[in-house]
C-alpha positions in Angstrom: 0.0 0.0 0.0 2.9 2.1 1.4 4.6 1.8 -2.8 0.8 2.7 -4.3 0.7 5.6 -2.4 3.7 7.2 -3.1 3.2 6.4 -6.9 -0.4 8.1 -6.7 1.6 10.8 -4.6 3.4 11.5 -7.9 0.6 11.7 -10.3 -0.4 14.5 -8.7 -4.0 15.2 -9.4 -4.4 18.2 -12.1 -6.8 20.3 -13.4 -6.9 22.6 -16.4 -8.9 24.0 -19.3 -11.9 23.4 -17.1 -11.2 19.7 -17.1 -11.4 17.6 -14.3 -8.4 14.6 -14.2 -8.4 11.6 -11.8 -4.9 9.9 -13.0 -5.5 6.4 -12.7 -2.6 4.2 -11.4 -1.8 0.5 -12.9 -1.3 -1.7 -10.1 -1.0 -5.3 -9.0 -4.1 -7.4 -9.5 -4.9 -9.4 -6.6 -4.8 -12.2 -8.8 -0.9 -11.6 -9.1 -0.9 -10.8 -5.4 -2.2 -14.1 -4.0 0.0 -15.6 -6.7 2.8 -14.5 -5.1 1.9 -15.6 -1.9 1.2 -19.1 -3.3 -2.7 -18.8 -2.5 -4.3 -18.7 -6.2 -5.0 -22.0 -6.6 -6.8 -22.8 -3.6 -8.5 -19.4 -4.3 -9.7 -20.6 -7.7 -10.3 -24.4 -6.0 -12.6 -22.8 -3.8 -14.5 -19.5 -5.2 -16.0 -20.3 -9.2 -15.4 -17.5 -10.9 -18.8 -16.1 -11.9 -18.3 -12.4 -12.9 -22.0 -12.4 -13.8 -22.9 -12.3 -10.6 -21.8 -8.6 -10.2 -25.1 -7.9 -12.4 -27.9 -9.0 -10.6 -29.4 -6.9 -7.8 -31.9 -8.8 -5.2 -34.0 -6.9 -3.4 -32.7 -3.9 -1.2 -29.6 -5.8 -1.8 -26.6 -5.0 -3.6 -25.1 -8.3 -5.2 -21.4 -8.2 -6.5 -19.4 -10.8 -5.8 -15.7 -10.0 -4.4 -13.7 -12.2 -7.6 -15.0 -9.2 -9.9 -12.3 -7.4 -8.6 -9.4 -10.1 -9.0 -8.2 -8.6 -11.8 -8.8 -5.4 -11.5 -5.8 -3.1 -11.6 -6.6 0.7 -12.2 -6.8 2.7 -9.3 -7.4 6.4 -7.7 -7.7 8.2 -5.2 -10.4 10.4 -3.6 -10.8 12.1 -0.2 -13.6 11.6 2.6 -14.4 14.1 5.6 -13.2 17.1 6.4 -10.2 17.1 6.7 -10.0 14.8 3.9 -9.1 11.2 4.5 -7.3 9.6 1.6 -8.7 6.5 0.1 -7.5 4.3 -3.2 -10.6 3.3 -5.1 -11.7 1.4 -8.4 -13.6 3.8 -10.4 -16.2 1.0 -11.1 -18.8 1.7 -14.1 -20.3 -1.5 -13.4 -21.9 -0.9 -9.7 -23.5 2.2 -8.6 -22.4 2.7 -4.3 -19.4 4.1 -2.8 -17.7 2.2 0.3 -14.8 2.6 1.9 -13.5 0.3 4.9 -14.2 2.2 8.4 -12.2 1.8 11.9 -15.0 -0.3 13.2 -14.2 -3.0 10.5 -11.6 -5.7 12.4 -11.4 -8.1 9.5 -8.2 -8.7 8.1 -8.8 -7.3 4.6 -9.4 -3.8 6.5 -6.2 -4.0 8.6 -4.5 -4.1 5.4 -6.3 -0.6 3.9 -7.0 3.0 4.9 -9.9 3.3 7.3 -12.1 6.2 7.4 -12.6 7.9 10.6 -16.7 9.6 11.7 -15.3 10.9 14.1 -12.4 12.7 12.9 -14.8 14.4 10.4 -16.2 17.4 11.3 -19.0 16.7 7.9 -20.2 13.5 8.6 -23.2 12.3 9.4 -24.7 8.5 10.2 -27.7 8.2 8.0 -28.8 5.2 10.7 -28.9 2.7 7.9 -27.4 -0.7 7.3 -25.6 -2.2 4.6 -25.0 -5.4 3.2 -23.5 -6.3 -0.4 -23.8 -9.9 -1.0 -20.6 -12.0 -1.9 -20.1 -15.3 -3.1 -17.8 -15.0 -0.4 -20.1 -14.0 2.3 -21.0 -10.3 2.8 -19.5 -6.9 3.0 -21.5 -5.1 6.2 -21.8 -1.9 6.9 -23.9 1.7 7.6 -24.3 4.6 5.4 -23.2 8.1 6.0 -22.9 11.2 4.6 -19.9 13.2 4.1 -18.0 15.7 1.4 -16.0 13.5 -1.3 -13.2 15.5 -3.0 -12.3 13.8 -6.4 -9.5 15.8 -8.0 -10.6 19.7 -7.6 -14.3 18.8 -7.3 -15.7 19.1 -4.1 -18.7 16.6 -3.2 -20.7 17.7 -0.2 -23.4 15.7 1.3 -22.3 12.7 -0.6 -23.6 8.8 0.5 -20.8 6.9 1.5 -20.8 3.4 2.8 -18.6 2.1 5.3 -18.0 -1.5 6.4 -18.0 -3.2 9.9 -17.3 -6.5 7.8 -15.5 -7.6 5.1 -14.9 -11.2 4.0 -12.5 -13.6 2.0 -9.1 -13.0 0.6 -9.5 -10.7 -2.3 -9.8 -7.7 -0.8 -6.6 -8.5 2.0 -4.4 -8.7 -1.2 -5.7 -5.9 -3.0 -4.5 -2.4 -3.4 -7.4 -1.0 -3.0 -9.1 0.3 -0.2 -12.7 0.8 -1.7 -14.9 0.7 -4.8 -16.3 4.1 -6.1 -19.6 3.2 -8.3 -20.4 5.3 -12.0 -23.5 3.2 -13.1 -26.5 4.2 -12.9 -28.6 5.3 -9.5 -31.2 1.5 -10.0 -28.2 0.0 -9.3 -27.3 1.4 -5.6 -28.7 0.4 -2.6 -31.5 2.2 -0.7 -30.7 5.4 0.3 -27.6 5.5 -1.3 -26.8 8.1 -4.2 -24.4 7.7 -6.7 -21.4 10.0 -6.7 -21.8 11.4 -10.4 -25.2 11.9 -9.8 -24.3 14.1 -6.7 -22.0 15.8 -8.1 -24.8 16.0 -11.7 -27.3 17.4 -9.6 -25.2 20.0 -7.0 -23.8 21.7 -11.1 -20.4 20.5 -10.2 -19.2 19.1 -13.5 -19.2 21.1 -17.1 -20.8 18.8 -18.7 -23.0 15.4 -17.5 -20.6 13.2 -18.6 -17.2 11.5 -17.8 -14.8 9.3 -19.9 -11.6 7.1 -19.4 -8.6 6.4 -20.5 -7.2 3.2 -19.9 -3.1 3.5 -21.1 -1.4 -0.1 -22.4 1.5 0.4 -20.4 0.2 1.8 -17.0 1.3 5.4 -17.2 -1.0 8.5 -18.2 -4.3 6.5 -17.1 -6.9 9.1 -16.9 -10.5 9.6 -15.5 -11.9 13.2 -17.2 -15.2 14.0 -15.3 -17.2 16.7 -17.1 -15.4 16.5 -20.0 -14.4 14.8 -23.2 -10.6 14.9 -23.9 -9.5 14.6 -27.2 -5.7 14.5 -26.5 -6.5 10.6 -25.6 -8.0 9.1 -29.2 -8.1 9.6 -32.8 -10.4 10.2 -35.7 -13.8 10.6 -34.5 -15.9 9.3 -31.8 -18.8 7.5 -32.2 -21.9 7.1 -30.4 -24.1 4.2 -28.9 -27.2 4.1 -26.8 -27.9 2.7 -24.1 -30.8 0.5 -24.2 -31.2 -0.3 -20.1 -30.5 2.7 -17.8 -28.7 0.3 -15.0 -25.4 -0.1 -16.3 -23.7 1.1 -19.3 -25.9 -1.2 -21.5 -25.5 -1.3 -25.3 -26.5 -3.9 -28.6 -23.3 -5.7 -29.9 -24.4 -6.5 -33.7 -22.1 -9.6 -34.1 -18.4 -10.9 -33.0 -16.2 -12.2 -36.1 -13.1 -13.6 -36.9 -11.6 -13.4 -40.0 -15.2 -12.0 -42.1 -16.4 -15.1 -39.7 -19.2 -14.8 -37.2 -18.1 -16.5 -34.0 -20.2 -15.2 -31.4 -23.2 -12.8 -30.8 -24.9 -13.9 -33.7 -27.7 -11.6 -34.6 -26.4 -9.2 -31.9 -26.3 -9.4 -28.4 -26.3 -7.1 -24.9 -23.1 -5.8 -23.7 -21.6 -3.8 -20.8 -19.0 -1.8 -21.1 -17.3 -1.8 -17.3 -14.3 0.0 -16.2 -14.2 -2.9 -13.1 -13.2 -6.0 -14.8 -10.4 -6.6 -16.6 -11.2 -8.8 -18.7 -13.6 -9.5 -21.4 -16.0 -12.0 -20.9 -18.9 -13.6 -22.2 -21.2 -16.9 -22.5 -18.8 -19.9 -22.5 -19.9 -21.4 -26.0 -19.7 -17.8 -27.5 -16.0 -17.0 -26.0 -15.0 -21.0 -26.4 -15.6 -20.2 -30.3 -13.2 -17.0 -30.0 -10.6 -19.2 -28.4 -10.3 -21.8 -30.8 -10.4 -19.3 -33.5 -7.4 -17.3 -31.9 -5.2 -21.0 -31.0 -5.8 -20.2 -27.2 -5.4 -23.1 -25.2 -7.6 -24.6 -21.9 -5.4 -23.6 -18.8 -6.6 -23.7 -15.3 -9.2 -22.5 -13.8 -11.0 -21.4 -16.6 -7.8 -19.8 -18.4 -6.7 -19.9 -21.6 -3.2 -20.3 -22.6 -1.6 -18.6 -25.5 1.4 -18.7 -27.4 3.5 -15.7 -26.9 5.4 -16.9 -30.0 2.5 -16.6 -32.7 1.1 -13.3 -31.5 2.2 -11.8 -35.1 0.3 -14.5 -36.9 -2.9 -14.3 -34.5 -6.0 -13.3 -35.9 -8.0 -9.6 -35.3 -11.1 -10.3 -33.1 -13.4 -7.9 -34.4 -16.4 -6.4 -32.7 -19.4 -4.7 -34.8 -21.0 -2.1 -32.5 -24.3 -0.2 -34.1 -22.7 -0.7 -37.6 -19.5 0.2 -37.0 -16.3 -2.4 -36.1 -13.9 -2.5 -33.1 -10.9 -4.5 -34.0 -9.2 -6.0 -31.3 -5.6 -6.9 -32.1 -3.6 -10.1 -30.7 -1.7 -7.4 -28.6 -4.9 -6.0 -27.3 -6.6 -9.1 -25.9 -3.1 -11.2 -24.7 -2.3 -10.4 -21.4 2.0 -11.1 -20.6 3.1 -11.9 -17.6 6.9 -13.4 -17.1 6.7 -14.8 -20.5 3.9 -16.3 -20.0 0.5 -15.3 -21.9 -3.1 -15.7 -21.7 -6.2 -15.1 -23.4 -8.2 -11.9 -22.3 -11.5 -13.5 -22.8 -13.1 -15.3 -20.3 -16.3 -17.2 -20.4 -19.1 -17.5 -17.9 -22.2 -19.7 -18.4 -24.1 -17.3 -16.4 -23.4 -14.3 -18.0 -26.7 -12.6 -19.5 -24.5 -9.7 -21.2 -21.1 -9.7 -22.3 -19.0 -7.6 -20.3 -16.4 -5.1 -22.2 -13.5 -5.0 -19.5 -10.1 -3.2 -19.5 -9.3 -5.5 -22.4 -11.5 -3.4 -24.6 -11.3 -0.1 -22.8 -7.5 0.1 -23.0 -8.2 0.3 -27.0 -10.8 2.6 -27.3 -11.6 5.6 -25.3 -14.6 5.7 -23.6 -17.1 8.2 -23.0 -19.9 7.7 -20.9 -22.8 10.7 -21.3 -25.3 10.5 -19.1 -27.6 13.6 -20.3 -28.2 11.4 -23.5 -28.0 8.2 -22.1 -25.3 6.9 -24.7 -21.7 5.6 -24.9 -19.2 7.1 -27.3 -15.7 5.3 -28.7 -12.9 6.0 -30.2 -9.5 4.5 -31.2 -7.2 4.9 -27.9 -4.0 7.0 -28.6 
């Protein structure tokens, strides 16, 4: 934590032209974390990994399951209270709440993470409600309160914040993250709880009612713009997509091809485009098809192994998004890792959308505009 600090330290947060920047910081996955401490595989053994799950809401209930975040890897940082108390976050676009870990919380993964303070904030105030975020893991518990957020020069007041008491499994001891900051939609949050871009929507604090990301291939220049498009980050044009369900950032995908080939999502399909998983993942029969037509190889735990040799002679995969295509290179959906490569596409046989992770954000900027309720992309720089 003590190394992610410092690093955030030195992408110091800037503002100019009217545009609000969050740098985002490339760190270690928990999946490489717990790696390194020799716990993956009885991780994996013992927690399927059903990203889908993050998508489904029950009740009063927020429902994400923990493993979402194993891969996740682009972090920033925001301030709680006043004074401010600094916290790492994902900026998430597929969940809706913000919660930090508070000093009542005596579970391990807290020990390991900032803890925010009530009482050492002169702004707060307990909204007397619980909260409870299901995980496959068991549950994140908590309360809601209300205090002033500051992300980058904007200043938040009377913002929902949940803080937990609880907090279960491994994933979040190893991670280097403290919280998860929510940009979906306000159906997706719990009771009570507002969103933090709908705060800061509804209080005039950003130029315009969107925000956009982007995601850098090598880990430096990351960048959250809230308010704002930047066009320093992509090339050519941008085009635009609507959402069709105002829960997460929900679009049609017309088809997936390989080669002029369709492979998967054929006669279109519902996708997701979410800033909180890495990788890109969709029904198992659909990405199975992608993998053989790319030579990936079954791994463990659901991986697929991939030559780093014949990366030049890989095929595009190519995604057709309301009539236009997304090409995703071999370079674009192989992740490296000590010589050692793997498939970015992941299957789940409970997935109802696909889910566009990192994988395809790092190669197309991303703007998501919530006054017209539509998602705009353009080639990365």
């Amino acid at each position: 934590m003590r190394c992610l600090v410092v690093l955030l330290a030195v992408l110091a947060l800037c503002q100019g032209s009217g545009i609000t920047r969050v740098p985002l910081h490339k760190g270690k996955s928990v999946r490489k974390a717990l790696k390194e401490h020799g716990l993956l595989e009885d991780f994996l053994r013992t927690h399927h990994y059903a990203i889908s799950r993050k998508y489904s809401s029950l009740g009063k209930v927020a429902s994400e399951p923990l493993i979402n975040y194993l891969d996740a890897q682009y972090f920033g940082k925001i301030y709680i209270g006043t004074p401010p108390q600094e916290f790492t976050v994902v900026f998430d676009t597929g969940s809706s709440d913000l919660w930090v870990p508070s000093v009542y919380c005596k579970s391990d993964a807290c020990k390991n993470h900032h803890r925010f303070d009530p009482s050492k904030s002169s702004t707060f105030q307990n909204l007397g409600q619980p909260l409870s975020i299901q995980y496959g893991t068991g549950s994140m518990e908590g309360f809601l309160g209300s205090d002033t957020v500051t992300v980058s020069n904007i200043v938040d007041p009377h913002q929902t914040v949940g803080l937990s008491t609880q907090e279960p499994g491994t994933v979040f001891t190893y991670s280097e993250f403290d919280g998860i900051l929510g940009l979906a939609y306000p159906s997706l949050a719990s009771e009570d709880s507002v969103p933090v871009f709908d705060n800061m929507m509804q209080e005039h604090l950003v130029a315009q009612d969107l925000f956009s990301v982007y995601m850098s291939r090598n880990g430096q220049g990351s960048m959250l713009t809230l308010g704002a498009i930047d066009s320093s980050y992509y090339t050519g044009a941008l085009h635009w997509v609507p959402v069709t369900v105002q829960e997460y950032w929900q679009f049609t995908v017309d088809s997936v091809t390989v080669d002029g080939v369709v492979v998967a999502c054929d006669g279109g399909c519902q996708a997701i485009l979410d800033t909180g998983t890495s990788m890109l993942v969709g029904p198992s029969s659909d990405i199975l098809n992608i993998q053989k037509a790319i030579g990936a190889t079954q791994g463990q735990f659901g991986m697929f192994d991939i030559n780093c040799g014949t990366l030049s002679s890989m095929p595009t995969v190519v995604f057709e998004i309301n009539g236009r295509k997304y090409p995703l290179p071999p370079i674009a959906y192989t992740s490296l890792d000590a010589d050692f490569c793997t498939s970015g596409f992941q299957g789940d046989d409970n997935s109802e959308q696909w889910i566009l992770g990192d994988v395809f954000i790092r190669e197309y900027y991303s703007v998501f505009d919530r006054a017209n309720n539509r998602v705009g992309l353009a080639k990365a720089i």
